[in-house]
C-alpha positions, 0 to 999 in steps of 0.5 A: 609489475601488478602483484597478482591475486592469489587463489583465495581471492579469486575464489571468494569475488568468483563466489561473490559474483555468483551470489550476485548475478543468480538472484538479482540484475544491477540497473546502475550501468543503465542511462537514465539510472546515471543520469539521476544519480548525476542530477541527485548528485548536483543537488547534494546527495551522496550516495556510495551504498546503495544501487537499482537492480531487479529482484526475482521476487519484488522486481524493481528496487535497491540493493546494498553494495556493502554489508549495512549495520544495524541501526545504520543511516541507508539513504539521506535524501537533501531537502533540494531533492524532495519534490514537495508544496514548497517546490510547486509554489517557487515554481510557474505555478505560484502566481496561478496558485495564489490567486485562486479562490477557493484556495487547493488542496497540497494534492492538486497543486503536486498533481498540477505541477507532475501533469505539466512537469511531464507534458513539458517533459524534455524542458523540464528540470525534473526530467531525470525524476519524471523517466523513472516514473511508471506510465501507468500503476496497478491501483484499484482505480487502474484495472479493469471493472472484470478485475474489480469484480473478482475483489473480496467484498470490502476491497470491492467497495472502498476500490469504487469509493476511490475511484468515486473519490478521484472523479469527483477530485478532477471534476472539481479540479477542471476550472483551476486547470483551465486558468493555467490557460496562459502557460501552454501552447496546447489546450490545456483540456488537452494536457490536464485530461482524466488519464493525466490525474489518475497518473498524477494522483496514483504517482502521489498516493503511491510515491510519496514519503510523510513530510509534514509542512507548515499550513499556507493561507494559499492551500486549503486547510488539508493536511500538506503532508506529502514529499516525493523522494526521487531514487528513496522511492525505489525502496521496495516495501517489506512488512517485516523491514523496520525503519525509522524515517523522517525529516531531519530538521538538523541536516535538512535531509530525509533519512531513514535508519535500518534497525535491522542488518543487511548482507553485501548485494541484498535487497534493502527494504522499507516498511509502509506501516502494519498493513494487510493486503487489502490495504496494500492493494488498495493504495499501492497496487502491490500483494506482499507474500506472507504478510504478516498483517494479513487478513481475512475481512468479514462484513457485517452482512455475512455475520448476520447471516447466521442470526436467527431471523426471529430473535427479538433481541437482535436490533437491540445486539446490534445496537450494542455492536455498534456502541462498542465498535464490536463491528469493527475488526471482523476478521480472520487472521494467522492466528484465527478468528479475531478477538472481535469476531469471536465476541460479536458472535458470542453476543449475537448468540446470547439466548433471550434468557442469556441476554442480560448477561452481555456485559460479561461477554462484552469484557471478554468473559464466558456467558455459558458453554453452551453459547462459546460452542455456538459462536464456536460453531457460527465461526466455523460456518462463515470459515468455511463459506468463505473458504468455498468462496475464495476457492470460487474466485481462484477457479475463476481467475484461472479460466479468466487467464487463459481467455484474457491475456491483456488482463493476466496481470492484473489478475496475477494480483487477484490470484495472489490476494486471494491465494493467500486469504485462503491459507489464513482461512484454512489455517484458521479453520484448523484453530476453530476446529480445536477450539470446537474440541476444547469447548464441548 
């Protein structure tokens, strides 16, 4: 007879159980969940610690089913697994890639190899990989021109870059498409279409882990730099996770290591880099919560709004700026204005009888009370119009919500960028104000 389980058992799984289903939802018992562990399984990759689910906070990701240790190796992908350069190149696309002059870059040959993986679809071997992937993405290039306009400045205009970038890449890329011709039933202007790329490029920028390969005479002289990592890539990113991840030539694997702990049933995390959010946004179509490396940017227009319009100094500052990279890092952060920012502004104010002295200020050293107070007082100014002006765009994206339904999530993203600008700038605001006290 089975020996039953006593009351401190079913007390401690009752309370494992609860601790589980009351923050987040396991995948794995979904179809296309088992079959890709099955088909990562038949390439090598063992896996018993981590598991999809859905969390309230980060939505889709990988949960631990067992406590993991510190500097604890979480997932160790096989080189089979990676959908890689080499992959597209033993593949029907090889002899079309060969001879193609002048030579592709890696990013087109991985974004040639997903458009016709995913219009082969059933045939495709890749198929377990390709239904996990998203239809569509929340990059810059994805949203709406009314979504676009509400981005602060600087995230407004490397958006359109990017969008420029992607156009300019397929146009460029249309007569390779066309030679592939022979391997498809269909036109293929048909298959490899503008909304087929941006899906494409948006799946490699957003997807892929750092994977250095040896240069190919076949490929342009681009870095070939990109892997995507089937099931790896549901790690979600967290700025405060810290991992060590890289291809080990020794076990033929991609492994990351935690250097942190993680408890029984908690989301697992990976780090993308020191990132803000604009950066974030930008790439990965995401806004992390207290991020951080979050910022405030303030463009060099903004900055020269409060110079005087008479100072006859001011191309001779500005040339100074620029040598220095004093332009460079004009932001606004948790701890208050940057380093940066404070010395531009200090130099900027320097009176024509102060002028000689911005070495000193350069360096980091004080030129005269009365000049910190100004830059001081400068600071505060561009703080609080900022402020005025991210509380604008929140009033705005509010009436928007409630008049756009189709674009709510979109501006979700707008919403929570511009929410968590505005405690930097009222944070920095109250360091301001102390500084003001202390310098006066």
């Amino acid at each position: 007879m089975k020996k039953g389980r006593g009351r401190t058992y079913r007390k401690r799984h009752r309370k494992q159980s609860t601790a589980f289903s009351s923050s987040n939802v396991n995948l794995s018992y979904k179809n296309e969940y088992i079959i890709l562990k099955k088909w990562l399984k038949e390439k090598g990759y063992k896996n018993n610690n981590l598991t999809p689910a859905v969390f309230s906070e980060t939505g889709r990701g990988l949960m631990t089913t067992k406590t993991l240790q510190a500097e604890e190796l979480i997932i160790s992908l096989p080189e089979k697994c990676l959908l890689t350069s080499n992959t597209v190149l033993n593949s029907y696309l090889r002899e079309y890639i060969l001879k193609w002059k002048p030579p592709i870059s890696p990013v087109i040959a991985l974004c040639s190899f997903l458009i016709a993986e995913k219009w082969f679809h059933r045939k495709s071997v890749w198929k377990p990989y390709l239904d996990l992937l998203p239809e569509t993405y929340t990059c810059p290039v994805y949203l709406e021109q009314e979504t676009l306009n509400l981005f602060p400045e600087p995230l407004r205009r490397k958006a359109l870059e990017q969008r420029s970038l992607i156009q300019d890449l397929f146009a460029s890329s249309k007569r390779f498409f066309s030679s592939l011709q022979p391997l498809f039933s269909e036109d293929v202007e048909i298959i490899f279409n503008f909304s087929a790329f941006q899906w494409a490029w948006c799946t490699i920028n957003t997807r892929t882990v750092f994977m250095k390969h040896s240069q190919k005479d076949c490929f342009s002289r681009e870095p070939d730099i990109y892997a995507l990592a089937p099931f790896l890539d549901l790690l979600n990113h967290n700025p405060k996770a810290q991992v060590k991840a890289s291809f080990n030539e020794n076990t033929k694997c991609y492994e990351i290591k935690s250097h942190l702990g993680y408890q029984k049933y908690k989301e697992v995390y990976i780090s993308y880099g020191p990132h803000d959010n604009q950066r974030l946004l930008l790439e990965y179509g995401f806004v992390a919560s207290d991020n951080p490396h979050s910022c405030v940017h303030v463009s060099t227009d903004t900055l020269l709004k409060y110079v005087y319009s008479e100072d006859k100094q001011k191309s001779m500052k500005l040339f100074i700026l620029r040598e220095h990279k004093l332009l460079d890092d004009l932001t606004f952060g948790w701890d208050g204005p940057s380093w940066t920012l404070l010395t531009a502004l200090k130099l900027l104010c320097l009176e024509a009888d102060e002028f000689t002295l911005w070495k000193k200020v350069v360096l980091g050293d004080v030129a005269s009370t009365k000049n910190e107070e100004k830059s001081v007082a400068f600071a505060t100014k561009i703080c609080m119009s900022l402020m005025e002006e991210t509380q604008h765009v929140l009033q705005k994206v509010s009436v928007l919500k409630n008049h756009y339904e189709h674009l709510v999530n979109q501006l979700d993203l707008v919403e929570a960028l511009h929410t968590e600008n505005l405690r930097i700038l009222q944070l920095s605001y109250e360091i301001l104000q102390h500084l003001s006290s202390t310098t006066m």
